[in-house]
C-alpha positions in Angstrom: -11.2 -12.8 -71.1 -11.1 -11.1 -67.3 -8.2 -12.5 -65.5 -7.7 -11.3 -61.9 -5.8 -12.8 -58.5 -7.2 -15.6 -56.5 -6.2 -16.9 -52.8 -5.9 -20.3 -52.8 -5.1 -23.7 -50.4 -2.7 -26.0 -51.1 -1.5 -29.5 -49.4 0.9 -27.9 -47.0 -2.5 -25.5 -45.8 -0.1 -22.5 -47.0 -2.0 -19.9 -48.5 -0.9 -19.5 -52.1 -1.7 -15.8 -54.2 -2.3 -17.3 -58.0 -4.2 -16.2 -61.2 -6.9 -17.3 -62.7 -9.0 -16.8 -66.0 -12.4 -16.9 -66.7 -14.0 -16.7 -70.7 -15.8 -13.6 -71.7 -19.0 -13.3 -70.3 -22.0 -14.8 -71.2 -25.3 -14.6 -70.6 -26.0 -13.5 -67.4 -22.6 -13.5 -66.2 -21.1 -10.2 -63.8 -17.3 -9.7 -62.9 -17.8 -8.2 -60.0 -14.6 -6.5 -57.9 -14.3 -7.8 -54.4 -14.3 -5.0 -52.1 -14.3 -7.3 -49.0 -14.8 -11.0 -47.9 -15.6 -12.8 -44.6 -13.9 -15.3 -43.3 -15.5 -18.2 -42.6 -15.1 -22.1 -40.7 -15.6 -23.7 -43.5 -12.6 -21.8 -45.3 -10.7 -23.7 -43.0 -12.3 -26.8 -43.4 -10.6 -26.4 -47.6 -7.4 -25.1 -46.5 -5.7 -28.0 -47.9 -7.2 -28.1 -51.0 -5.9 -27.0 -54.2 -8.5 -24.8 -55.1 -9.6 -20.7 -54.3 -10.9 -20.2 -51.1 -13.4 -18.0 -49.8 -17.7 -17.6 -50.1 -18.4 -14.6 -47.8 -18.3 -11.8 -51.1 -19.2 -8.2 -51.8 -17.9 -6.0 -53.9 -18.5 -3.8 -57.0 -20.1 -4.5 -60.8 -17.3 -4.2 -62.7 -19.0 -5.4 -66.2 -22.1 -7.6 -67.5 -22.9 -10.3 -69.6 -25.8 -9.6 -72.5 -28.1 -11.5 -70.7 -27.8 -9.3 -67.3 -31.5 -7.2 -66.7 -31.1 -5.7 -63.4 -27.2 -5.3 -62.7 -25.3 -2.3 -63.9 -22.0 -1.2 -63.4 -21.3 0.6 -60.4 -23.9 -1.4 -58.4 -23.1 -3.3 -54.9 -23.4 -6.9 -54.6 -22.3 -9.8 -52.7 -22.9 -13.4 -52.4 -22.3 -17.0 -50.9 -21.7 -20.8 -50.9 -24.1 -21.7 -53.7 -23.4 -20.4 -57.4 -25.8 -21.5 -59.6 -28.6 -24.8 -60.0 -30.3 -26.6 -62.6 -33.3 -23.7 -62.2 -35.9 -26.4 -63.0 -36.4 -29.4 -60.6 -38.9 -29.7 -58.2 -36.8 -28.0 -55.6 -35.8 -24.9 -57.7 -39.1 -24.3 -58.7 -40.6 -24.3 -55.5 -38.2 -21.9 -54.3 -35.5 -24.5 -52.4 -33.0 -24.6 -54.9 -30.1 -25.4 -52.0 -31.1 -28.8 -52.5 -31.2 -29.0 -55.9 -29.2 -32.0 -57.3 -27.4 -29.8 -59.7 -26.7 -27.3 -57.0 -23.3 -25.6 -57.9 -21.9 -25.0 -54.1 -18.3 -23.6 -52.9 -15.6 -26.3 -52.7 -17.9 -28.4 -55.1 -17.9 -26.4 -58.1 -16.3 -23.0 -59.7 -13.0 -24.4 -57.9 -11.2 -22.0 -60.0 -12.2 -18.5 -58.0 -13.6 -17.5 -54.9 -14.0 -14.4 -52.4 -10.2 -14.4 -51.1 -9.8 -12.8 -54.8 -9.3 -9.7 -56.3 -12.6 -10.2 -58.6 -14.9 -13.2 -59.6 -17.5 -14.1 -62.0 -20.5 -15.2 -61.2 -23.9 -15.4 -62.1 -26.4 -12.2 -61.6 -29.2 -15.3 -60.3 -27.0 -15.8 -57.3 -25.5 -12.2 -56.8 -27.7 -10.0 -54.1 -27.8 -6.3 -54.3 -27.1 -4.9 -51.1 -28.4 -2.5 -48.5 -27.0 1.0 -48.2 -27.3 0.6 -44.3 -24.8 -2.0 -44.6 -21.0 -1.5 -45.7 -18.8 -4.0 -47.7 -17.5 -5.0 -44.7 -20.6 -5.5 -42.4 -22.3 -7.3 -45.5 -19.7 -10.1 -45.9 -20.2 -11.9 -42.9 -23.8 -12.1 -43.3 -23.6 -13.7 -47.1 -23.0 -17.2 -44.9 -23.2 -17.1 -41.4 -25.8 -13.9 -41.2 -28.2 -16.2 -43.8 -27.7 -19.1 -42.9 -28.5 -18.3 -38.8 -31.4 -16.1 -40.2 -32.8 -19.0 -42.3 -32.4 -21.3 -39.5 -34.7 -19.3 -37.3 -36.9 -18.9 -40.0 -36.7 -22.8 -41.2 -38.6 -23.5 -37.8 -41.2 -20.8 -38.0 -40.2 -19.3 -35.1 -42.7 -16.9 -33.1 -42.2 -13.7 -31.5 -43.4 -15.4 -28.5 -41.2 -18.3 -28.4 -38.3 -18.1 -25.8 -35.4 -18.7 -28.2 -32.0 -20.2 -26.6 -28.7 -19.4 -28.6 -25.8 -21.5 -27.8 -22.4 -20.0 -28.2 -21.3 -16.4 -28.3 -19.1 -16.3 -31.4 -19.5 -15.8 -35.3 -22.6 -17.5 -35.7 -24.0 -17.1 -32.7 -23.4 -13.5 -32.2 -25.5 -12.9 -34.9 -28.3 -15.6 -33.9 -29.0 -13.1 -30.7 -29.6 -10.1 -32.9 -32.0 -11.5 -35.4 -33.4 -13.5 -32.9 -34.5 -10.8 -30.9 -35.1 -8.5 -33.1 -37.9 -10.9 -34.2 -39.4 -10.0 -30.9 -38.0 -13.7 -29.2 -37.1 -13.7 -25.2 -33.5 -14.8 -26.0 -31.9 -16.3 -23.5 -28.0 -17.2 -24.6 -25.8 -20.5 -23.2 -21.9 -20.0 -22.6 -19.3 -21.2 -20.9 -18.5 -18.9 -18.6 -20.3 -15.4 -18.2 -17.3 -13.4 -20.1 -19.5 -12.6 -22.7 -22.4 -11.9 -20.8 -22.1 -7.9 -21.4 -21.7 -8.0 -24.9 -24.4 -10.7 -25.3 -26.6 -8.3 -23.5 -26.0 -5.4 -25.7 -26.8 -8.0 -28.7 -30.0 -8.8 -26.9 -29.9 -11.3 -25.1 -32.5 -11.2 -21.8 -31.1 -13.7 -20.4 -27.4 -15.5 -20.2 -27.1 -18.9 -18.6 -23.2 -20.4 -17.5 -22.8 -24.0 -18.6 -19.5 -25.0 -17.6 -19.0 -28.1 -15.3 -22.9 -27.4 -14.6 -24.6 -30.6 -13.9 -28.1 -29.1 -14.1 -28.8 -25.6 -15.7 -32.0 -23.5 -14.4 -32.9 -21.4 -17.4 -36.3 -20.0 -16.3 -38.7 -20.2 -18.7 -38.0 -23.4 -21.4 -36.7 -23.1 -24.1 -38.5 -23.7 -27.5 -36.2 -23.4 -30.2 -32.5 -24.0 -29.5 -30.1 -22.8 -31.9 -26.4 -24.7 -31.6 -23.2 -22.7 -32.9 -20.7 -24.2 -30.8 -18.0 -25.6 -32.1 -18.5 -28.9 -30.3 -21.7 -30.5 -29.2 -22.7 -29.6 -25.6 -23.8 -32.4 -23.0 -27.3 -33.6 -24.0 -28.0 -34.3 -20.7 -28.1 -31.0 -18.7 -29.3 -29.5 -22.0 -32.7 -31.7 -22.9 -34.1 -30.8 -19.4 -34.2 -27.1 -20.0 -36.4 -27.5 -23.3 -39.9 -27.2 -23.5 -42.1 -29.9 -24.7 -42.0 -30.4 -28.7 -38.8 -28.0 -28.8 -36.6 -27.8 -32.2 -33.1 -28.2 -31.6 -30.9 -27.0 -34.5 -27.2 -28.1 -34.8 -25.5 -25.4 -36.5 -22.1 -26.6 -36.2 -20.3 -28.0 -39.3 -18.5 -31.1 -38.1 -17.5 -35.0 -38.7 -18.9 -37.8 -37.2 -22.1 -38.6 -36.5 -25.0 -36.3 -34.2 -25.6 -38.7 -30.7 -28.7 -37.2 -28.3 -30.1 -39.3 -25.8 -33.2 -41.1 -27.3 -35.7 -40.8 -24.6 -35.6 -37.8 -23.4 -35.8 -36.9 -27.2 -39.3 -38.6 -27.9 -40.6 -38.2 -24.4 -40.3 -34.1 -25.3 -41.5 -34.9 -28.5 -38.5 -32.8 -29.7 -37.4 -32.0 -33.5 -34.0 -31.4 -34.7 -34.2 -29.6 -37.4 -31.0 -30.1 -40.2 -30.5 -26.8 -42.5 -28.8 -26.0 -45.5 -27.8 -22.6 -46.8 -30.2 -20.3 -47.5 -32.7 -20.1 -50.5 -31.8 -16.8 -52.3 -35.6 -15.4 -51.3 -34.7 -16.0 -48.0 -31.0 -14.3 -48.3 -33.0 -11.0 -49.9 -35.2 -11.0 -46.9 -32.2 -11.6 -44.7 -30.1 -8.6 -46.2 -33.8 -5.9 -46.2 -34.4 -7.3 -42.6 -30.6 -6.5 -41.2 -30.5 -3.6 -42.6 -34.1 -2.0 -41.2 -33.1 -3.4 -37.6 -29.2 -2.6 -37.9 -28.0 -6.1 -37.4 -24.5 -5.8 -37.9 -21.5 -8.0 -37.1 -18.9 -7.5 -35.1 -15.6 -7.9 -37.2 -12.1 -8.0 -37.3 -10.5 -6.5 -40.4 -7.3 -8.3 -42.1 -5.4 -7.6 -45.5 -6.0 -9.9 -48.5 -2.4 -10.8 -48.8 -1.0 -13.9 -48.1 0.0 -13.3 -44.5 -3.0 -11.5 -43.8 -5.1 -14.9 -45.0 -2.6 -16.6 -42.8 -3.4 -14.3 -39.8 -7.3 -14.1 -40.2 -7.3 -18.1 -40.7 -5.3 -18.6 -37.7 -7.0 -16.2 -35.4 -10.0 -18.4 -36.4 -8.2 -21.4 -35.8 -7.4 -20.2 -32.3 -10.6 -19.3 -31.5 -9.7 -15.3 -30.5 -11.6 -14.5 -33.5 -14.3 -11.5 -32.2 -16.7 -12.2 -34.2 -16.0 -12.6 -37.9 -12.7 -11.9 -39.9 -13.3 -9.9 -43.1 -10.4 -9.8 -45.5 -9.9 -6.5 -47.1 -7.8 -5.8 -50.5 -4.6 -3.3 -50.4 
């Protein structure tokens, strides 16, 4: 039975380095060797939980169940926060199996392991083969916050001629303004304050817009599709004037509470807000070819997968100094 080291929470949020063991695989079951894993929000959010953290993974086939066709040892693979689903509701079938109602997703089920590991075991149906343009480390980050930005975008149907505004320059976002405009999109990005405005350019963006203590924002041409990755909502009312009629907004930030927009301005514009899950896995393959023909890449900050080094990438997170994803590497 493989046995291998896992990362864990616990109820003081102290990282804890334990071992867990899985039953000799089955069907289509890889071990796969973690070669690298991003660090993610939401890795935070189950800090405190008894239970291995991490869903940013790729690393190397180690071995294969009988029931594995097109893995082999030796091949590179990653993959993210869902596991596994029931493979035959309406949902799975029609090729939207993150709403499946058996859906298997991190911090609901396979508790036991995850990427802060030295190795895991999961199914070849939700591993992804990945790019040779893309190492380890580039490809972590983009099993979570590369898909699920990418299937955001594409969740809307969004046009090469649309003028596409990207809120927040950070992990998510970051990445928003490269796949955004390498889908041929005028990309115009919203920040706080213009220190970002060089590297935002680089990214993509055509345009950069300062929002802080702005009453009113002139942002040129409106905006059609607004993509949200701040980590707090911004003020709906200097934002809604600078959409275009019959915009999609799309709040990418995982918080509490409830989502409060102004409600007339909302059906005046005719607006949508458009709520997404994680990605399909057709849509995380097309995510994965596309990055890696246009060299969409994030930027990342390398840590060691040791307890303090969990502990530093975490907190760096925490702090908001992260620039732009934390991938944990094993020693």
């Amino acid at each position: 039975m493989p046995s291998f080291t896992v990362f864990k929470g616990s109820d003081s949020g102290k990282i804890v380095k334990a071992q867990t063991t899985r039953p000799d695989l089955k069907n289509d079951d890889v071990l796969v060797k973690v070669t690298a894993s991003g660090v993610c929000g939401t890795d935070e959010h189950y800090k405190h939980a008894d239970m291995a953290l991490g869903h940013e993974g790729a690393g190397v086939v180690e071995a294969t169940g009988p029931g594995v066709t097109s893995l082999k040892k030796g091949d590179r693979v990653g993959w993210g926060y869902e596991h596994d689903s029931c493979g035959h509701c309406e949902y799975c079938l029609s090729g939207r199996e993150q709403y499946c109602p058996e859906r298997k997703m991190y911090g609901m089920a396979d508790t036991d392991q995850g990427s802060f590991a030295s190795h895991g075991v999961w199914r070849e149906a939700f591993l992804f083969k990945l790019p040779e343009a893309l190492s380890d480390a580039e490809a972590a980050p983009l099993m979570c916050g590369g898909a699920t930005v990418f299937n955001a975008l594409r969740a809307t149907g969004v046009k090469p001629t649309d003028r596409v505004g990207i809120m927040g320059v950070g992990g998510l976002g970051h990445l928003a303004i490269q796949f955004a405009s390498k889908m041929g999109c005028d990309v115009v990005v919203l920040s706080g304050t213009d220190s970002k405005k060089e590297e935002a350019t680089k990214l993509g963006a055509h345009d950069f817009i300062a929002t802080k203590d702005k009453k009113e924002i002139d942002v040129g041409r409106k905006i059609d599709v607004l993509v949200v990755t701040t980590s707090v909502m911004p003020d709906w009312n200097v934002v809604l004037p600078a959409l275009a009629p019959t915009a999609t907004i799309i709040p990418l930030t995982v918080s509490e509470g409830d989502f409060s927009i102004p409600q007339n301005p909302l059906i005046l514009g005719g607006h949508t807000i458009q709520g997404v899950a994680v990605s399909a896995r057709a849509v995380h393959r097309q995510m994965l070819a596309f990055a890696a023909l246009h060299g969409i890449k994030p930027i990342v900050m390398k840590f060691p997968m040791t307890e303090d080094g969990i502990e530093e990438a975490m907190g760096t997170l925490r702090d908001g100094k992260m620039r732009y994803r934390g991938v944990l590497i094993p020693q």
